[in-house]
Backbone as CSV, one residue per row, in Angstrom:
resi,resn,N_x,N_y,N_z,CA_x,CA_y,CA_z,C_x,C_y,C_z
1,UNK,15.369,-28.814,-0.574,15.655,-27.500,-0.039,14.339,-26.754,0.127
2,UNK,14.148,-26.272,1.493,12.599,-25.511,1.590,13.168,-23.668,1.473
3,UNK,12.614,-23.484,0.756,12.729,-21.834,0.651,11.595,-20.831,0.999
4,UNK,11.899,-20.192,1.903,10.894,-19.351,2.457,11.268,-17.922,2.013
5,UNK,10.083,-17.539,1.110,10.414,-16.159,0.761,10.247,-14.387,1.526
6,UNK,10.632,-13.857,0.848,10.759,-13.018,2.122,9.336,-12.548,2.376
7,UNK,8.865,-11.658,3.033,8.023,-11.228,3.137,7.174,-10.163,1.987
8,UNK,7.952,-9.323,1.294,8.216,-8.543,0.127,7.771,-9.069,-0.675
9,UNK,8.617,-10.204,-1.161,8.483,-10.881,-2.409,6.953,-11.301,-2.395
10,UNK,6.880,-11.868,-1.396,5.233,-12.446,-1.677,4.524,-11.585,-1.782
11,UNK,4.345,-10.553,-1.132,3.844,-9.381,-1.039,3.270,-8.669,-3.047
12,UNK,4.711,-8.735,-3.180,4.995,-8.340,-4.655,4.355,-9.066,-6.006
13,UNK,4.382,-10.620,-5.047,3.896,-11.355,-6.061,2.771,-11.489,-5.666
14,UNK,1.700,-11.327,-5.056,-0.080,-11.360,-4.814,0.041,-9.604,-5.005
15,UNK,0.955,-8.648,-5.783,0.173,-7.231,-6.549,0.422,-7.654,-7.671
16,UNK,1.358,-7.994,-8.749,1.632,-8.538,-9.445,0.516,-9.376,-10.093
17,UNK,0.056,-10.338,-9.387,-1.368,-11.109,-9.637,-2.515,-10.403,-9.372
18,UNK,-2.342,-9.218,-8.571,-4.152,-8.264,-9.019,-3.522,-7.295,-10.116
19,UNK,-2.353,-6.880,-10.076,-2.264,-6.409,-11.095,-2.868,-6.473,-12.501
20,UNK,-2.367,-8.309,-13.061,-2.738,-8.956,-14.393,-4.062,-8.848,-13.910
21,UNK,-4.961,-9.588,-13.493,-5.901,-9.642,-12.905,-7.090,-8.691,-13.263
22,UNK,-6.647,-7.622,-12.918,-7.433,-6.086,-13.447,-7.028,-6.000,-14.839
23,UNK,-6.345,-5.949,-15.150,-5.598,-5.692,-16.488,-6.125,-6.454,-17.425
24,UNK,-6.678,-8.373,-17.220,-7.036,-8.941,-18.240,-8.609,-9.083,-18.029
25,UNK,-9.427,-8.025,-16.667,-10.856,-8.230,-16.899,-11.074,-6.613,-18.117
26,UNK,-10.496,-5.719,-17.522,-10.538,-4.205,-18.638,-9.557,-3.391,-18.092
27,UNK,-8.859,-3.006,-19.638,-7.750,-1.475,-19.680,-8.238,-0.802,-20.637
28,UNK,-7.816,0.277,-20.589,-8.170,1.686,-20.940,-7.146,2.242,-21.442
29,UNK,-6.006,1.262,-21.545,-4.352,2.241,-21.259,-3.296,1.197,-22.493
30,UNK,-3.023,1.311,-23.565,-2.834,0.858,-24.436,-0.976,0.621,-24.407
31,UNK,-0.672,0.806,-23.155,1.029,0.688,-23.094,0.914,-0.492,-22.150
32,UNK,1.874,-1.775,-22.154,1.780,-2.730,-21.558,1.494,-2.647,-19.777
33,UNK,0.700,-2.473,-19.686,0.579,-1.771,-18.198,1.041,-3.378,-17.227
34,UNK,1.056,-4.236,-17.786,1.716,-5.398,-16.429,2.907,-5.238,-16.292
35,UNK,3.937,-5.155,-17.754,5.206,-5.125,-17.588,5.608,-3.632,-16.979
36,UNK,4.869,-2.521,-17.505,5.074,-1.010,-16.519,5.068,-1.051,-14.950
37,UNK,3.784,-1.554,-14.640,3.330,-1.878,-13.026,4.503,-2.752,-12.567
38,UNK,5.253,-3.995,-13.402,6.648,-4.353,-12.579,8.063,-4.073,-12.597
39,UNK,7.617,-3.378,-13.951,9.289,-2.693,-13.367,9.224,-1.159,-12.190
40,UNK,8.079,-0.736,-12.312,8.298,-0.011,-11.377,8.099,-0.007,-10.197
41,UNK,7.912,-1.476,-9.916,7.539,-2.217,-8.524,9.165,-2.131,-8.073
42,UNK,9.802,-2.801,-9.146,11.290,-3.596,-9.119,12.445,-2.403,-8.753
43,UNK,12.097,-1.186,-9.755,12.975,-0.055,-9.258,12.511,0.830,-8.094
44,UNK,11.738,0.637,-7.586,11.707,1.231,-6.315,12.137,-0.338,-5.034
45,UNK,11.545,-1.515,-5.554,12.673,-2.133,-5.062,14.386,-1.922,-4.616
46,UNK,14.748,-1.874,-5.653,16.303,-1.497,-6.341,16.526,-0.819,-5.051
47,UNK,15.663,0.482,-5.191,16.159,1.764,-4.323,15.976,1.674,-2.868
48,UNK,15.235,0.629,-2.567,15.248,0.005,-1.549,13.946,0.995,-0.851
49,UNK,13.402,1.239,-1.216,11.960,1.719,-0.885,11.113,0.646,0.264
50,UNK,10.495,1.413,0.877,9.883,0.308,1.954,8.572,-0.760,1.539
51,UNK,8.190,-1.768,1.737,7.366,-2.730,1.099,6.080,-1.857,0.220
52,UNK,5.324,-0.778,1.206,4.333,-0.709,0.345,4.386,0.442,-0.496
53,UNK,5.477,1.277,-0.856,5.965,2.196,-1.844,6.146,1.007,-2.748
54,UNK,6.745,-0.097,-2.765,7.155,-1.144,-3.678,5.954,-1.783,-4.053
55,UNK,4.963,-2.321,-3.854,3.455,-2.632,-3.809,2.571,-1.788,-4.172
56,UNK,2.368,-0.350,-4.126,1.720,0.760,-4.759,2.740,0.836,-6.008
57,UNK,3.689,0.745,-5.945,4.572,0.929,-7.566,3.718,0.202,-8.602
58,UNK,3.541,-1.121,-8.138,3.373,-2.462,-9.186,1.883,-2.062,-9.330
59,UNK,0.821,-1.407,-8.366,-0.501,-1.387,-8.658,-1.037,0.265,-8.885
60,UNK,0.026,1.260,-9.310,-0.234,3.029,-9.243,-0.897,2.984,-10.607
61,UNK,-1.041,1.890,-11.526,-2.003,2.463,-12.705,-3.329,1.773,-12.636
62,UNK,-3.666,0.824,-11.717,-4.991,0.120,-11.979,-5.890,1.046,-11.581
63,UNK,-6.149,1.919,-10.750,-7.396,2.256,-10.085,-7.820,3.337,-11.612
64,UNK,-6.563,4.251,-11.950,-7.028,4.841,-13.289,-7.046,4.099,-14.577
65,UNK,-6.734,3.212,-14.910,-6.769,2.267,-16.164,-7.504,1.145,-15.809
66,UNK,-8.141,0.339,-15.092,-8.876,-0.788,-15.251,-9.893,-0.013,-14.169
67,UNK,-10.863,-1.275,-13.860,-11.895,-1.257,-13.132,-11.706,-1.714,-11.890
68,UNK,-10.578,-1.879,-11.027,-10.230,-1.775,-9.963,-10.540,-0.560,-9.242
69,UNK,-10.940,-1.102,-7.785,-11.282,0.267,-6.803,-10.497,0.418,-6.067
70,UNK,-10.294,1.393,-5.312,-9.247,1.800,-4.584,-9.400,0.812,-3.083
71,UNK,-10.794,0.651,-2.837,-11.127,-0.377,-1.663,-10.750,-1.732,-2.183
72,UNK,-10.709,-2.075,-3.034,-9.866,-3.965,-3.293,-8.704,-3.486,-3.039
73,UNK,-7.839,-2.583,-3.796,-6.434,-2.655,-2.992,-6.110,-2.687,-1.499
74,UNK,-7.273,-1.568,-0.946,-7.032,-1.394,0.608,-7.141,-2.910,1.310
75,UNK,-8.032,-3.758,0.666,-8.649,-5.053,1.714,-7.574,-5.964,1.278
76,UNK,-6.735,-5.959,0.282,-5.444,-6.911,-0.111,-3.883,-6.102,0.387
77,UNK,-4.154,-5.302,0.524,-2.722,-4.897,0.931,-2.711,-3.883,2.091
78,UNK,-3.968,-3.597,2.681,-3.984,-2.338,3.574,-3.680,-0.704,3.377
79,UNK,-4.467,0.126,4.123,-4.629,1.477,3.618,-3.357,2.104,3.633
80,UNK,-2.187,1.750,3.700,-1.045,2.511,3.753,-0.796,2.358,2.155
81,UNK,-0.651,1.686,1.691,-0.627,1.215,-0.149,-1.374,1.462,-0.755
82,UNK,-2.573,2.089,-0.213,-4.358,2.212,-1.438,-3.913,3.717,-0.847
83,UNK,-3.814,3.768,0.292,-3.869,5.952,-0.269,-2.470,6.033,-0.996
84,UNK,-1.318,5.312,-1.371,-0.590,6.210,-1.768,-0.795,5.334,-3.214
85,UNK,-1.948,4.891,-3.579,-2.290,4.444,-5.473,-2.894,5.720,-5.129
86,UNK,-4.022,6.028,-4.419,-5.098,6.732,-4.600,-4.543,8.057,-4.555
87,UNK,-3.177,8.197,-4.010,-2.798,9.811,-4.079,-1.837,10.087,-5.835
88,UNK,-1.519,8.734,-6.157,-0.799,9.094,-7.915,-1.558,8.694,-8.697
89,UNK,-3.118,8.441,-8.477,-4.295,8.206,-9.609,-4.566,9.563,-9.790
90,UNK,-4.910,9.613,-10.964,-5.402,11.117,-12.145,-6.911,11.058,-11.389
91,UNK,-6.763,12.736,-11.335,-8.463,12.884,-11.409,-9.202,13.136,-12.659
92,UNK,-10.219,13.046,-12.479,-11.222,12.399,-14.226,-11.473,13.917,-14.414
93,UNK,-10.077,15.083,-14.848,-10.501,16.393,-14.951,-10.480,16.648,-16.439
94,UNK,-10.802,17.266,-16.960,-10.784,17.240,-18.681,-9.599,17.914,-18.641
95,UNK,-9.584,19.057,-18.465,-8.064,20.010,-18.741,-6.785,19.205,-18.136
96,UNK,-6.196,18.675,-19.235,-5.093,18.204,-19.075,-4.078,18.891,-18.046
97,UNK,-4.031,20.125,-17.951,-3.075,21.077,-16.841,-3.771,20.890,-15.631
98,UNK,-4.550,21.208,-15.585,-5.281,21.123,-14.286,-5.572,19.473,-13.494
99,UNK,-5.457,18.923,-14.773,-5.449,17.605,-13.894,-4.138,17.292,-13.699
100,UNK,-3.473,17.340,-13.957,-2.043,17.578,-13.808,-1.229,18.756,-12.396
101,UNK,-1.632,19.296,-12.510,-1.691,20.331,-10.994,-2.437,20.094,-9.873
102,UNK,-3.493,19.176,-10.084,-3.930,18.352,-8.946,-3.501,17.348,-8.247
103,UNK,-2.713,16.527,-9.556,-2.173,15.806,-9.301,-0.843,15.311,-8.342
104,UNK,0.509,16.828,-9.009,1.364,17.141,-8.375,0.921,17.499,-7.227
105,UNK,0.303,18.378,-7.135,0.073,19.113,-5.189,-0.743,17.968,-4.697
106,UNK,-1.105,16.751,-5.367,-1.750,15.270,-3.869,-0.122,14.827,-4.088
107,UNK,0.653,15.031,-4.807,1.577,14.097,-4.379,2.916,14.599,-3.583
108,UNK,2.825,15.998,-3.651,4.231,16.720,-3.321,3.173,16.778,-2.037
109,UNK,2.328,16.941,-1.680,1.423,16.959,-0.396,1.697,15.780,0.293
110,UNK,1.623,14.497,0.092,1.941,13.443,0.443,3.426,12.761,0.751
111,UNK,4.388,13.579,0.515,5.538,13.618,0.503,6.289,12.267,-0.476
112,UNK,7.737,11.755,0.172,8.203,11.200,-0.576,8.031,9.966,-1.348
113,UNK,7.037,8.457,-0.642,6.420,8.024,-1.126,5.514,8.107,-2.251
114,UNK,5.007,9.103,-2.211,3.852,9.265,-3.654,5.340,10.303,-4.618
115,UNK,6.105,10.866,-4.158,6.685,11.539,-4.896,8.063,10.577,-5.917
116,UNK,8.366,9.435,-5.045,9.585,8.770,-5.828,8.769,7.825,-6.862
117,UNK,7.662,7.200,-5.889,6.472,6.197,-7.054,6.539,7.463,-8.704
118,UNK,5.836,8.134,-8.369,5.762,9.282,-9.508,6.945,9.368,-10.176
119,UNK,7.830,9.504,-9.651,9.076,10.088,-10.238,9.672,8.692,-11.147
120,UNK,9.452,7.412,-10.731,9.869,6.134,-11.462,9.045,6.075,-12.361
121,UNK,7.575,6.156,-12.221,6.753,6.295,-13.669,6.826,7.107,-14.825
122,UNK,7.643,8.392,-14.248,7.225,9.480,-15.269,8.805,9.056,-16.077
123,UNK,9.885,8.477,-14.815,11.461,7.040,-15.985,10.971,6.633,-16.619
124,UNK,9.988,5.398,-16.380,9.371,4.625,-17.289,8.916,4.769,-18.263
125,UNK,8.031,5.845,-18.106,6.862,6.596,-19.648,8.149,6.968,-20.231
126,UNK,8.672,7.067,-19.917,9.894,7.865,-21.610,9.835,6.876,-22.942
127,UNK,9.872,5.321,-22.049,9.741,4.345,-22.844,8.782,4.781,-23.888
128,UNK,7.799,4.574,-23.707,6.178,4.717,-24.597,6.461,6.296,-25.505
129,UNK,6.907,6.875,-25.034,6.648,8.330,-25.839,7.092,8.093,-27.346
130,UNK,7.705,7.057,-27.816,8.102,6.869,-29.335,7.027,6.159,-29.829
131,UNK,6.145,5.611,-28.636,4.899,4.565,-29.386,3.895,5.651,-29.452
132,UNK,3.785,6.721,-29.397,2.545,7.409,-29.282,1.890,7.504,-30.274
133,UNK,0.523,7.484,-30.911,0.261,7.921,-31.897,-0.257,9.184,-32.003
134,UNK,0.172,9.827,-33.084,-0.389,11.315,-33.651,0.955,11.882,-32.777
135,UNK,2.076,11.635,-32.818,2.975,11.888,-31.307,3.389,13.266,-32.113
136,UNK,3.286,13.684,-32.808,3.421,15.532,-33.425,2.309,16.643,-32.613
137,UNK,1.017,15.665,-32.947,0.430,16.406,-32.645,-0.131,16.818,-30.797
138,UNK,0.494,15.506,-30.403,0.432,15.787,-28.420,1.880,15.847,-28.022
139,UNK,2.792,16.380,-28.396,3.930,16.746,-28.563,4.139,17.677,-27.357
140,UNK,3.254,19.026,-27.843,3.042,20.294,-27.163,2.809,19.719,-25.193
141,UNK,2.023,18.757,-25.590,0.901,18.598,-24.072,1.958,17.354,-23.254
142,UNK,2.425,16.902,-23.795,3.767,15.573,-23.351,4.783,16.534,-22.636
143,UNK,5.323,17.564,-23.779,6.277,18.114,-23.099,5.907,18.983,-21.940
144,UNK,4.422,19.571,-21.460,4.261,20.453,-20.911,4.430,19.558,-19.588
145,UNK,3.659,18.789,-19.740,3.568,17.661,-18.816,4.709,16.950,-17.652
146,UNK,5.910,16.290,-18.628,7.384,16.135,-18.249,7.716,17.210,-17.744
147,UNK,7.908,18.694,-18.201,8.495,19.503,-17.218,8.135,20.110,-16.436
148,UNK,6.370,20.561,-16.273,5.414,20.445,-15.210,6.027,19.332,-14.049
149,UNK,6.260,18.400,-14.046,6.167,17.560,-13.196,7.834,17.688,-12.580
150,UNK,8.742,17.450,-13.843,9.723,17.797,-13.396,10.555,19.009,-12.412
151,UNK,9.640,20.081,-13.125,10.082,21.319,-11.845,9.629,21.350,-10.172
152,UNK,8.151,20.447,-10.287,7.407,19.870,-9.278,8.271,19.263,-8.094
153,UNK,8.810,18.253,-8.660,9.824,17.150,-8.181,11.225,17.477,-7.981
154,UNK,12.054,18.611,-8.758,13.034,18.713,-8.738,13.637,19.250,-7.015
155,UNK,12.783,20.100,-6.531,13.280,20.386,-4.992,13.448,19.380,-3.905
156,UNK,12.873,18.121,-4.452,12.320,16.944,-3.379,13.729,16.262,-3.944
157,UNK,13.779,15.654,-5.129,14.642,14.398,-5.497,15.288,15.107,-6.443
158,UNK,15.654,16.328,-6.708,16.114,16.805,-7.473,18.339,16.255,-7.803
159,UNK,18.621,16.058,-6.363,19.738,15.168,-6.296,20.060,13.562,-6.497
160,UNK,18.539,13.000,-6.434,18.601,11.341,-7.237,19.107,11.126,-8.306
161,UNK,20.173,9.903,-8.239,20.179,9.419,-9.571,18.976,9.311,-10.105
162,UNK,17.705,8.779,-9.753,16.549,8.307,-10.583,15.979,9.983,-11.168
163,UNK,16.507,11.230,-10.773,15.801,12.072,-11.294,16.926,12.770,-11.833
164,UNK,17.754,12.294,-11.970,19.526,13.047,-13.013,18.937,11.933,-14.366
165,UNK,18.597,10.858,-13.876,18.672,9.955,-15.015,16.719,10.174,-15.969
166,UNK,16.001,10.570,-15.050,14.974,11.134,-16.115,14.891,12.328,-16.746
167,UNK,15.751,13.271,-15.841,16.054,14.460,-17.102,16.703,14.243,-17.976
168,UNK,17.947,13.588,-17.888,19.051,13.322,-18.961,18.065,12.368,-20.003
169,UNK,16.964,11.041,-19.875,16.585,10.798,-20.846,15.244,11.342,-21.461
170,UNK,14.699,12.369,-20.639,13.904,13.348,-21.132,14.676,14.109,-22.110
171,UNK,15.677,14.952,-22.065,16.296,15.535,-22.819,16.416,15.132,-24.436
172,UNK,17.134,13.648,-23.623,17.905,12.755,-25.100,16.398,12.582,-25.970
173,UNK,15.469,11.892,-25.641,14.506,11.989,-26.108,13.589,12.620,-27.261
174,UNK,13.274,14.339,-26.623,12.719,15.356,-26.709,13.204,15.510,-28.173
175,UNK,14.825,15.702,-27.695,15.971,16.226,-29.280,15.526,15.460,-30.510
176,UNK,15.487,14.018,-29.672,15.328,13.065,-31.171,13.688,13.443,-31.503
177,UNK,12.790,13.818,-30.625,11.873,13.514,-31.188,11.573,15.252,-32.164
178,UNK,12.186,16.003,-31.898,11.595,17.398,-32.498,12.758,17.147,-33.501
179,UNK,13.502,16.550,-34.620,14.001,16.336,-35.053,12.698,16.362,-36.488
């Protein structure tokens, strides 16, 4: 039986492989960033997102966590997928708010692409928020963060399941964790 895969898939699977790739020359980012980079490849899959919203999913943390440049993504996948890593990469601002408000206005600027990518990561991170360490004491700056972003997002996708289902486990969360 010859199986020819779709176009996607392969696609998915050569980010997937720069993904690890970057990830096992240097990270910076102490949460499993291969298995993060594919599930949020996979749920914007799901949602049926177009190839390179699905391809910037799997590669939106390398350019800020490894030593990947934003030009290797462009020459492997083309500039439609490297500006929208390069529009949900952090700028190197010290003030956590402010880099954070830069952040939102490149991405609510960029519309829904950089805005649903975002919106599946900030699903995902809920995961990690129980692994945090000192998690009392960045408590304050986590939560400012989640609902910073959340009020950001709420006019755009504010009717998604994917953004009913990150408030509801933001919520559940939060409770257990100020407990």
């Amino acid at each position: 039986m010859q199986i020819h895969p779709r176009k996607i898939d392969q696609q998915m699977e050569k980010a997937i492989t720069m993904l690890a790739h970057c990830v096992n020359e240097e990270c910076r980012n102490e949460k499993p960033l291969i298995l993060h980079g594919i599930r949020i490849g996979f749920k914007l899959a799901e949602l049926e997102e177009p190839e390179e919203v699905v391809v910037a999913g799997i590669l939106h943390d390398v350019v800020e966590d490894t030593n990947c440049k934003i030009e290797e993504i462009e020459k492997e996948f083309g500039p439609k997928v490297a500006q929208i890593v390069s529009v949900v990469t952090q700028e190197k601002e010290e003030d956590y708010k402010k880099r954070w408000q830069i952040l939102m206005d490149k991405i609510i600027k960029n519309g829904h692409p950089a805005m649903i990518l975002k919106l599946a990561d900030l699903n995902d991170n809920l995961n990690y928020l129980p692994l945090v360490k000192n998690l009392k004491e960045k408590l304050d700056s986590i939560q400012w963060k989640n609902n910073f972003a959340m009020s950001q997002l709420e006019p755009y996708l504010g009717e998604t399941e994917l953004f009913k289902r990150y408030r509801e486990g933001y919520r559940k969360i939060f409770e257990r964790l100020a407990k």
